[in-house]
N, C-alpha and C positions, 0 to 999 in steps of 0.2 A: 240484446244478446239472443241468437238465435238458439234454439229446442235442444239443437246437437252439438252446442258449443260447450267446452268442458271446463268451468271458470275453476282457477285457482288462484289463492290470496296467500301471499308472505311479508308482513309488514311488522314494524318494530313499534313499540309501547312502551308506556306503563301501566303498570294493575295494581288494584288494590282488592279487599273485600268490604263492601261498605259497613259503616258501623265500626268498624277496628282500628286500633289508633295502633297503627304501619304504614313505616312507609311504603309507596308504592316501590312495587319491583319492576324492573327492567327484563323486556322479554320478547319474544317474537313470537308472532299467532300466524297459524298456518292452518290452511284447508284444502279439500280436495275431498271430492265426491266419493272417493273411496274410503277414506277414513274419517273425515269430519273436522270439527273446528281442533287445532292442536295448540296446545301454549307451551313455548319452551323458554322458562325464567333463567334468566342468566346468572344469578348470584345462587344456585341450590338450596336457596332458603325456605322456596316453596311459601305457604299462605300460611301464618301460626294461628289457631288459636286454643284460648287457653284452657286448660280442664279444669273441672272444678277442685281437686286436689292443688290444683298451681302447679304443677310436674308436667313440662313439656315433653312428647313422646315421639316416636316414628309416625305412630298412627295418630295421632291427633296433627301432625301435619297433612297427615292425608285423607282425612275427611270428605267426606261431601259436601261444595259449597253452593248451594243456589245457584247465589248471583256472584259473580266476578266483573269491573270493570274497568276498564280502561279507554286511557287516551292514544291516539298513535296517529300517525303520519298521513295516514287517510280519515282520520277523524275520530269522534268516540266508537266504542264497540262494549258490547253484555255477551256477558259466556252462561248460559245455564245451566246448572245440575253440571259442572265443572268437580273431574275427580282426576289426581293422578295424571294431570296433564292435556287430560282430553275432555273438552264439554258437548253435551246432549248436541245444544243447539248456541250458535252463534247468531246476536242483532247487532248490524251493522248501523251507523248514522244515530244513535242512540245510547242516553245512562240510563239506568234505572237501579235508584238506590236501593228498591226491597223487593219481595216478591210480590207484595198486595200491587207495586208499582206497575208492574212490568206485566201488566194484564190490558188483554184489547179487545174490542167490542166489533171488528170488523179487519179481515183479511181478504186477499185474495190471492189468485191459484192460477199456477199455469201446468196444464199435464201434460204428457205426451201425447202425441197423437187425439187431442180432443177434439179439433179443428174437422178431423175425419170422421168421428162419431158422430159429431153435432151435425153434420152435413147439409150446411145450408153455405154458398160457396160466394166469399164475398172478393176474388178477385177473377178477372173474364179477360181473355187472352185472344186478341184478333190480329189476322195478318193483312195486312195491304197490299198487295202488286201494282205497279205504274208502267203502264204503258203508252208512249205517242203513238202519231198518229197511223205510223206505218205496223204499227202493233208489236212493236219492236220493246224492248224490258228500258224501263229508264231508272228504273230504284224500286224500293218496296217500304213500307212503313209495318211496325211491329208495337201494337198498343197496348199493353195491362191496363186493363180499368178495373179502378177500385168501387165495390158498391156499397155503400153503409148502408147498414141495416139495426134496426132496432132494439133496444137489450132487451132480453127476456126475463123478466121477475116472477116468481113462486115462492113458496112459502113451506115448507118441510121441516117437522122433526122438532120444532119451536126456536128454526134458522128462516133468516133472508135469506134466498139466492136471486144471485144477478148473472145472466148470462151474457159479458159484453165482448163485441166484435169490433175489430182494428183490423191495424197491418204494422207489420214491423219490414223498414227498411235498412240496409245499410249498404253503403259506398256511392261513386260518385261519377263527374264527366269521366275521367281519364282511370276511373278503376273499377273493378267487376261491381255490382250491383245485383244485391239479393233484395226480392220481397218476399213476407213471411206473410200468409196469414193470422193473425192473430185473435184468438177466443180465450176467453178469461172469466172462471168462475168466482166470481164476488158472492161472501158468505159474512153476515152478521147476526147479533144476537144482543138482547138487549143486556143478559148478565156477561160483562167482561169475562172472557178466558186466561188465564195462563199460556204462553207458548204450548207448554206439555199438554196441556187439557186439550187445547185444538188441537194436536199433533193426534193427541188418543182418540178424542169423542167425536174428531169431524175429519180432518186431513187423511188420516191414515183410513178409516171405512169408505170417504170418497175415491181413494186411491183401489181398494180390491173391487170396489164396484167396477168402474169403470176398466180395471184390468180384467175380472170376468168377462165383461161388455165385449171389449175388446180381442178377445182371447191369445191374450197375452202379456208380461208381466210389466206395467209403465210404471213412470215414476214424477215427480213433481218437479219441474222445469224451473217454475220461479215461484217463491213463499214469500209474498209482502204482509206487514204487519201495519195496520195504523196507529200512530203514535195519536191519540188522543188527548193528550196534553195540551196541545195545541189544538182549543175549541175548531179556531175560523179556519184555520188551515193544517188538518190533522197532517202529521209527517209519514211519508212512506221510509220502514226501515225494510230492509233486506235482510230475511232470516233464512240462514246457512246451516243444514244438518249433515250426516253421514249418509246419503244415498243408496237405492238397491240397486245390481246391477241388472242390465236393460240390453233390450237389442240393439248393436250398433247399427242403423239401417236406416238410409233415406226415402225410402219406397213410401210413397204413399198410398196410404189401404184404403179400400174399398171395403163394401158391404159383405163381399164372398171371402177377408179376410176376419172376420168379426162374427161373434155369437148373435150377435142384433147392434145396432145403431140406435140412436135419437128417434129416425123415423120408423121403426120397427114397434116403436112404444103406443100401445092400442090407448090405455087407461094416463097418457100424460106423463111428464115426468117429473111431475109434483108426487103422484102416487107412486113411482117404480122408486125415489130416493126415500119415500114415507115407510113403503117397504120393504129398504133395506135395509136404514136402521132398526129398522123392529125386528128383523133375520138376525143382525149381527147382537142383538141384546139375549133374543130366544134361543140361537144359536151360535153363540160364541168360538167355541170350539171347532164345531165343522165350518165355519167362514175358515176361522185361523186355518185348517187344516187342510182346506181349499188352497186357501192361499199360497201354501209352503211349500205346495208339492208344484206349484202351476209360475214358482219364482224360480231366475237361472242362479242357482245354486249349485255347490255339489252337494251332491244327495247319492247315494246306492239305493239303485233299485229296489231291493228288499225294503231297505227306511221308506220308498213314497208308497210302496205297496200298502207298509201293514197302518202307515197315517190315513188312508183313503179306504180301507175294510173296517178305522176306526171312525173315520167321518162318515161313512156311510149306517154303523151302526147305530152311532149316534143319534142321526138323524130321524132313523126309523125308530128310536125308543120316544123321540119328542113328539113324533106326529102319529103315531100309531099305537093298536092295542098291544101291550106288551104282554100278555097272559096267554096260555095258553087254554085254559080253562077260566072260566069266570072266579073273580076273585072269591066269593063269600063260598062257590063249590071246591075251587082249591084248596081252604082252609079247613073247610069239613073233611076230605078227602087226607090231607095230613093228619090230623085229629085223630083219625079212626088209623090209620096206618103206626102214629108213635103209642097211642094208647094198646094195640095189639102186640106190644115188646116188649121185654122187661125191662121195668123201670131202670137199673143199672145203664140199660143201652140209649133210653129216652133221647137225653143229650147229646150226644154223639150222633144219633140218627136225624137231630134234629133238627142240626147245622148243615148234613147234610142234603136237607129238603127243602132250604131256607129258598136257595135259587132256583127250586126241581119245576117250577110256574113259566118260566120266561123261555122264550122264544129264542130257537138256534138261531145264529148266522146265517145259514143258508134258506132259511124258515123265513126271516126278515128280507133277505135279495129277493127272494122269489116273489114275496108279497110288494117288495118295491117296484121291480123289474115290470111286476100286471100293470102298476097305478098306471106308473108315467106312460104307459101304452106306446103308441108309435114311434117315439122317436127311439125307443130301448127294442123294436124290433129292428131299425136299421142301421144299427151295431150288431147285433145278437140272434144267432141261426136258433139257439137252442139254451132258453133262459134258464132252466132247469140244472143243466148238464154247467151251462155259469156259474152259476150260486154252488154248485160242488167243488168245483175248480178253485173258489174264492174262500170255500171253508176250508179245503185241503191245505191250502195253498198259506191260507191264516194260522192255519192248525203247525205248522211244520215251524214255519217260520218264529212265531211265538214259543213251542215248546223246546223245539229242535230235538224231536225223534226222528232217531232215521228209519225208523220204520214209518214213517208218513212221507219221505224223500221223493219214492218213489212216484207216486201221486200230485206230490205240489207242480206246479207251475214252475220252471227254472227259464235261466237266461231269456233268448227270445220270447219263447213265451209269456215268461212273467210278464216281458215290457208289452204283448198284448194287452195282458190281463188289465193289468195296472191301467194302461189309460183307457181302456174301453171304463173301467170303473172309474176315472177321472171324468169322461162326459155323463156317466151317468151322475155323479155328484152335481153337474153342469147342469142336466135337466132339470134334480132337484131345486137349484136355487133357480134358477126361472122360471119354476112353478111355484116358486115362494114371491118371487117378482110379480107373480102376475098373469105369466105368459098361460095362453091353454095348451093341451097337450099337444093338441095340431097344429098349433103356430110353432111350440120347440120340434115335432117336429119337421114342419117347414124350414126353422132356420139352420139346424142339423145338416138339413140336404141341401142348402146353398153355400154353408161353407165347404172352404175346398181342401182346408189341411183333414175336418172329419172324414169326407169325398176321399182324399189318399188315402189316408189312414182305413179304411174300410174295406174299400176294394185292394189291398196292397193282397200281394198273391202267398205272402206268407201269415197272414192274419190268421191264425187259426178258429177264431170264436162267429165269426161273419159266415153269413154263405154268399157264394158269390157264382158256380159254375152255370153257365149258360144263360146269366143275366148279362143285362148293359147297365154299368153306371153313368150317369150324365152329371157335368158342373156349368158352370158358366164359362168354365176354360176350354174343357176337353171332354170328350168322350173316352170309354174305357171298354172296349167288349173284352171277354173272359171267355175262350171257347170251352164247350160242352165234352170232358173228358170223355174218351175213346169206350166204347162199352166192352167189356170182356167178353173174350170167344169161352167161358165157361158160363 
């Protein structure tokens, strides 16, 4: 199946729930990357079980059930975390009577666009011309050579990885014929997972890594599971979930469409996956909140603003001092301020000095905005006059006074605002990657959506008159506005 092909499945069954003495129901299981695995039973009886009262109910039909599974027309099938008709994740070619069952010790991955990260290129495309003797054309020959190359093994996070390289063909003499490269991350571990457990602990964090990487939201192509039951000849099943949605686009990307690549990786990529999982454990929230705002969703503007002045804050309270004053001077300094009141008022003053230590918003940008050094001066004319904009702008939005209206950020601007602090969340985690300052920002200035997005002539937060911006596309000059006869 090729990367962009949109498989969906309608096939007829039986289901049961293992352990339950029922009979199997008759139903039909449907999928589609939009919605996910669907079960629609034909007899409305639904899956009973029983309560401990013995009184069957509405809601004890509708339950959460693990496992669900059935037989059907293309073979067995397991529905997981199955509620109300629709389960988590569908395994295709497979039963699995319990939960402890239905655990496996090695998967593998196909993502979008990895083939292009990974960038080691394993098919070569040569043209032939034929000419006799008078030098005249007689035919031409047109070769794809395929080159195998060697899987790549590491070891990260207390996982195997395998990086293995293919190709995916399909069609024939007398019908169109595609080749696919194909790259495929192979991932094991000595304690079996759950479906869910690798979907949470490994599937889904390799999925934002590589969509930061990539700077843009991908998603997972093909999830095989191996059925370890079958010591000498483990079974590959095909596990089916609810998909994000993704660019529809065949363009193949380059390094100037990507935050960094493969080869961009100084320290290996044992250590850049070593620490991401250590981001995504210390920093749960600002991954997720990366995430949500950089996926095609709908979202209002306002919603990706005030998530990304929350992940930014975030971040600065994990890595940085958050006091204003040293702690043990703080606490004397309150001391002698609730002791000088009347007792009466102690309390009340007391709550209100509880948070009087910690650092503004715009107190935190501004100490961010110095770290990351260069690559946050070429987004930003004036980091100071930023960090206002973003407290205004937070302040409004959060309270909704309109007497702060006038001040915030609106419409075009906000969408400024907004993603200029979405690549700075960007520098953040690639300086939790690893990257140095100078490398993010080097790769800042080869890509070319930052490149537009910067030089664009209504960006208000950049400066740009009388410079030249260059990409690996195009040049940009901006002429030197007119000087005033005053």
């Amino acid at each position: 199946m090729r990367l962009d092909e949109r498989e969906e499945i309608n096939i007829v069954g039986k289901w049961w729930v293992p352990g339950r003495e029922q009979s199997p129901h008759p139903g039909t299981l449907e999928f589609s990357k939009d919605i996910g695995p669907t079960l629609r039973l034909f007899d409305k009886l639904r899956f009973l079980s029983k309560p401990e009262n013995g009184t069957y109910t509405n809601r004890s039909f509708d339950e959460l059930f693990p496992i669900v599974c059935g037989r059907t027309e293309n073979g067995p099938a397991t529905l997981i975390n199955y509620q109300l008709g629709r389960a988590d994740f569908l395994i295709l070619d497979a039963l699995f009577n319990s939960e402890d069952e239905a655990r496996f010790s090695r998967i593998q991955l196909q993502f979008q666009h990895f083939p292009e990260w990974v960038r080691q290129p394993i098919i070569e495309r040569t043209a032939t011309f034929w000419e006799n003797d008078q030098k005249k054309p007689i035919g031409n020959e047109l070769c794809y050579q395929y080159r195998s190359l060697p899987t790549e093994t590491f070891s990260a996070h207390a996982l195997n990885f395998r990086i293995i390289f293919g190709i995916n063909t399909k069609g024939g003499c007398f019908v169109p014929i595609t080749i696919t490269p194909l790259v495929l991350l192979e991932i094991s571990t000595e304690l079996p997972k759950s479906i869910v457990e690798w979907w949470c602990d490994v599937v889904k964090p390799m999925r934002d890594l590589l969509s930061l990487a990539i700077d843009r939201p991908i998603d997972v192509s093909q999830f095989i599971a191996f059925d370890d039951r079958e010591i000498e000849n483990p079974r590959k099943c095909r596990v089916y979930f609810k998909g994000r949605k993704t660019e529809a686009t065949h363009k193949e990307l380059n390094v100037n469409d990507m935050l960094f690549a493969k080869t961009d990786i100084d320290g290996g990529i044992k250590t850049l996956v070593d620490n991401w999982f250590r981001i995504t454990q210390e920093l749960p929230m600002v991954c997720n909140l990366y995430s949500s705002v950089t996926s095609i969703r709908e979202q209002y503007l306002e919603e990706e603003f005030i998530n990304l002045a929350q992940a930014a804050e975030l971040y600065h309270r994990s890595k940085f001092d958050n006091g204003i004053l040293p702690k043990k001077e703080w606490k004397d300094k309150v001391k002698r301020i609730i002791d000088a009141v009347p007792e009466s008022e102690r309390k009340w003053l007391s709550e209100k000095l509880m948070w009087s230590n910690q650092l503004t918003l715009q107190s935190r940008l501004e100490e961010l905005l110095e770290k990351l050094g260069p690559a946050t001066s070429l987004l930003i004319a004036d980091k100071k006059d930023f960090a206002t904009r973003v407290r205004r702008t937070r302040n409004y939005l959060t309270h909704w006074d309109e007497r702060g209206e006038k001040n915030a950020a609106r419409d075009l601007e906000l969408y400024f605002v907004s993603t200029t602090l979405k690549y700075i969340l960007a520098a953040c985690l690639l300086s939790e990657l690893g990257f140095s300052k100078d490398k993010i920002s080097d790769l800042f200035k080869r890509n070319h959506r930052i490149h537009n997005f910067r030089w664009n002539s209504d960006n208000p937060i950049s400066s740009k008159p009388g410079q030249i911006g260059e990409s690996a596309y195009f040049t940009i000059s901006v002429p030197q506005e007119p000087a005033s006869d005053n």
